[in-house]
C-alpha positions in Angstrom: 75.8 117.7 111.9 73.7 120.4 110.9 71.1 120.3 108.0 72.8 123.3 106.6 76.3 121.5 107.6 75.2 118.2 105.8 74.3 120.4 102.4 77.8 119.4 101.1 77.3 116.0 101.4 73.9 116.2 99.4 75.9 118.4 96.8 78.7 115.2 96.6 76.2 112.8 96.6 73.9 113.8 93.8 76.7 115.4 91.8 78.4 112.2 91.3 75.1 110.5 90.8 74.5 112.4 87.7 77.6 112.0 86.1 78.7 108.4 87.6 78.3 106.5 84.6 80.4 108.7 82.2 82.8 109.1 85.4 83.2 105.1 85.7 83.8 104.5 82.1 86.4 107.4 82.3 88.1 105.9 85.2 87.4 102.3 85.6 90.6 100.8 86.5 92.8 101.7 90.1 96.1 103.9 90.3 97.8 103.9 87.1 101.4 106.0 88.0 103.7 103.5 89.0 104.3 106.0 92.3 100.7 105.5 93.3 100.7 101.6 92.8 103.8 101.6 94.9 102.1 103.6 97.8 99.3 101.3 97.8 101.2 98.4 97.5 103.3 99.8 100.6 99.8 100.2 102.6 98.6 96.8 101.7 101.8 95.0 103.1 101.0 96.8 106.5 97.4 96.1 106.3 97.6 92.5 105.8 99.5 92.0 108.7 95.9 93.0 110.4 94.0 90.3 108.5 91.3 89.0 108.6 90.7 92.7 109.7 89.3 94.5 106.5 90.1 97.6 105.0 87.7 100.2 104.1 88.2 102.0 100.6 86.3 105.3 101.5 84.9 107.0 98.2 85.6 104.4 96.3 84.3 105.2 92.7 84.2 102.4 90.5 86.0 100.4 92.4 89.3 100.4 90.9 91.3 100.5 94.1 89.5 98.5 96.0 89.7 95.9 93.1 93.7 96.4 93.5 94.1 95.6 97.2 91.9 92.6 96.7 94.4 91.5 93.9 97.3 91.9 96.5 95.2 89.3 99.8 94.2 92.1 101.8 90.4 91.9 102.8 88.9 94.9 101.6 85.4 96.8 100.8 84.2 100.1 100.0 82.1 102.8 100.5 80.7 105.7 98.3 78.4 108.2 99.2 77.0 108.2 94.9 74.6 105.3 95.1 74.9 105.0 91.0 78.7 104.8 91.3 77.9 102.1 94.2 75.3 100.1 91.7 77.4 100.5 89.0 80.9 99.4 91.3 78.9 96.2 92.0 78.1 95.1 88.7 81.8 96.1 87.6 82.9 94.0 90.6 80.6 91.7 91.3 82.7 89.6 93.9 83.6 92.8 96.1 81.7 94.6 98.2 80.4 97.8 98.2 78.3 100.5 100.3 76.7 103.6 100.2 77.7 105.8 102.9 79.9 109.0 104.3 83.6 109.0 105.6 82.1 111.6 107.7 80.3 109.6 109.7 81.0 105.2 109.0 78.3 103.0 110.2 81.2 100.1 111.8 81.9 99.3 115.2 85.3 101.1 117.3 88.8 99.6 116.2 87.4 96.8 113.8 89.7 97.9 110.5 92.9 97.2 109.6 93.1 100.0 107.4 91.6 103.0 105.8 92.5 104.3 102.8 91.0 107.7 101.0 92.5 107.8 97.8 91.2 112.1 95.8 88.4 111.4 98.0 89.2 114.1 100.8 89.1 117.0 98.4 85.7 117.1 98.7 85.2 117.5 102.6 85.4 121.3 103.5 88.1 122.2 106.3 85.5 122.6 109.1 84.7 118.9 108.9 88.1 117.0 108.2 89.2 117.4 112.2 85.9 115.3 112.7 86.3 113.0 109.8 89.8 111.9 110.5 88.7 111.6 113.9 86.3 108.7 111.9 89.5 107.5 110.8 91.1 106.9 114.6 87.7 105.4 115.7 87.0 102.9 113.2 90.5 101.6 113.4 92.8 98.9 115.3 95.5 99.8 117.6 98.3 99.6 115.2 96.2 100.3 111.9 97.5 102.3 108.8 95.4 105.4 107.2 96.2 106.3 103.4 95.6 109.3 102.3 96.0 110.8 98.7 94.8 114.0 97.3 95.7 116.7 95.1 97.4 119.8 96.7 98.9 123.5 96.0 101.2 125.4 97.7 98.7 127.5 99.3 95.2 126.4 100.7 92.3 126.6 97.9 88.8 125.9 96.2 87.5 124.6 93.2 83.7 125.3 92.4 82.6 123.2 89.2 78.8 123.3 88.1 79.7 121.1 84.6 81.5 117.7 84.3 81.2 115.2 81.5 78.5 117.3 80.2 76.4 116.8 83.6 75.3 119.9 85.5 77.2 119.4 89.2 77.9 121.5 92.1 80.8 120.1 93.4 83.5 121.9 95.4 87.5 120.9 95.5 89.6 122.0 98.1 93.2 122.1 98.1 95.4 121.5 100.8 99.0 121.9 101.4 100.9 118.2 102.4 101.9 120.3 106.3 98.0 121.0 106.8 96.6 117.4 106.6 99.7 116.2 108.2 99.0 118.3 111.2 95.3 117.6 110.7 95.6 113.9 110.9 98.8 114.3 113.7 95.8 116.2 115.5 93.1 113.5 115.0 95.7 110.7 117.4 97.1 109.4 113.5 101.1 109.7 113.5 102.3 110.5 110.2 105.0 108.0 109.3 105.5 108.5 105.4 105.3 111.5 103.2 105.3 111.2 99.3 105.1 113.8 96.5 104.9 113.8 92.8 104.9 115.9 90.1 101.5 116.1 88.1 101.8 113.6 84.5 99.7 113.0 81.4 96.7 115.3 82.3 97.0 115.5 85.5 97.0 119.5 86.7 97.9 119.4 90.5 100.5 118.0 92.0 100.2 114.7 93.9 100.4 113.8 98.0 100.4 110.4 99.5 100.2 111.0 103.2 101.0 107.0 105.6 99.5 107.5 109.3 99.5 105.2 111.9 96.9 104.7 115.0 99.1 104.0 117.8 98.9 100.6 120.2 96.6 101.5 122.5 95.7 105.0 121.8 92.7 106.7 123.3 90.1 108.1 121.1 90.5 111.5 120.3 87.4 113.6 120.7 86.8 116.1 118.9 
């Protein structure tokens, strides 16, 4: 990865670092729909029958998530690429653990995890670098292993640009996806999609919701990309 290629990451990284405390008071518990706790709890039953494989919870926030698998026996960590959200994670869960680090590129040995889950983490990797990050995915996981994905999505493909949040100056990009393009994204990265679910947006949400269940077959080979 380029320096120029890398810039986003930097953007992420000290976007959420200057507004991660306002952010984690905000949003400091895991899914609250009863559609999202279902997924998860869906996800968790698979991953468990993996243990004591771990799971990673990649962008993590404050921990929420990560907090919720543990509740349901399924050995679990996460990883953030905010340092502030990660210090801040760790004193808000003090018995979990918690890393800094990038989805893009996970510092863990070939087929060691049960399961990775990327819960409205993925809106913030642009399309030239999600072929190689869900390749990440394949690597990092068992034979057998379950991915999660959730993110927000539109009908067509688009971007979000916001330079204010919580009254912190950012510079953090959104992209929107359509459910068929990361389907065929993660189909393309060796991950076979087994469950699809959608939901209308509630409370104050804006966007519609997709929960997208892959699988990394027995056996497959890695996929390079």
């Amino acid at each position: 990865m380029t320096d120029l290629d890398a810039a986003f990451l930097e953007a992420t990284r000290s976007s959420y670092d200057a507004m991660a405390d306002d952010y984690a008071a905000h949003f400091p518990d895991g899914p609250g729909m009863p559609v999202d706790r279902a997924v998860v709890g869906a996800f968790a039953d698979l991953a468990r029958t993996h243990a004591p494989a771990p799971v990673a919870d990649l962008g993590s926030g404050p921990g929420g998530v990560t907090a919720m698998l543990d509740g349901l026996g399924v050995p679990v960590f996460g990883v953030d690429v905010s340092p502030r959200m990660v210090e801040l994670t760790r004193r808000a869960h003090p018995g979990l653990r918690f890393h800094v680090g990038s989805m893009t590129s996970l510092d863990l040995p070939d087929g060691t995890l049960a399961g990775v889950l990327a819960l409205y983490s993925i809106i913030h990797i642009p399309d030239e670098h999600l072929p190689a990050t869900f390749a990440e995915f394949h690597r990092v996981l068992l034979p057998g292993g379950h991915v999660l994905v959730g993110f927000q999505y539109g009908d067509t493909e688009d971007r979000l640009h916001l330079t204010e949040r919580f009254g912190h100056e950012i510079a953090l990009h959104y992209h929107w996806r359509t459910p068929e393009k990361v389907t065929d994204l993660l189909t393309k990265a060796g991950l076979d999609v087994q469950a699809r679910v959608l939901r209308e947006p509630q409370e104050e949400e804006k966007r519609p919701r997709a929960f997208l269940l892959a699988r990394k077959a027995d056996g497959a080979p890695l996929v390079a990309i």
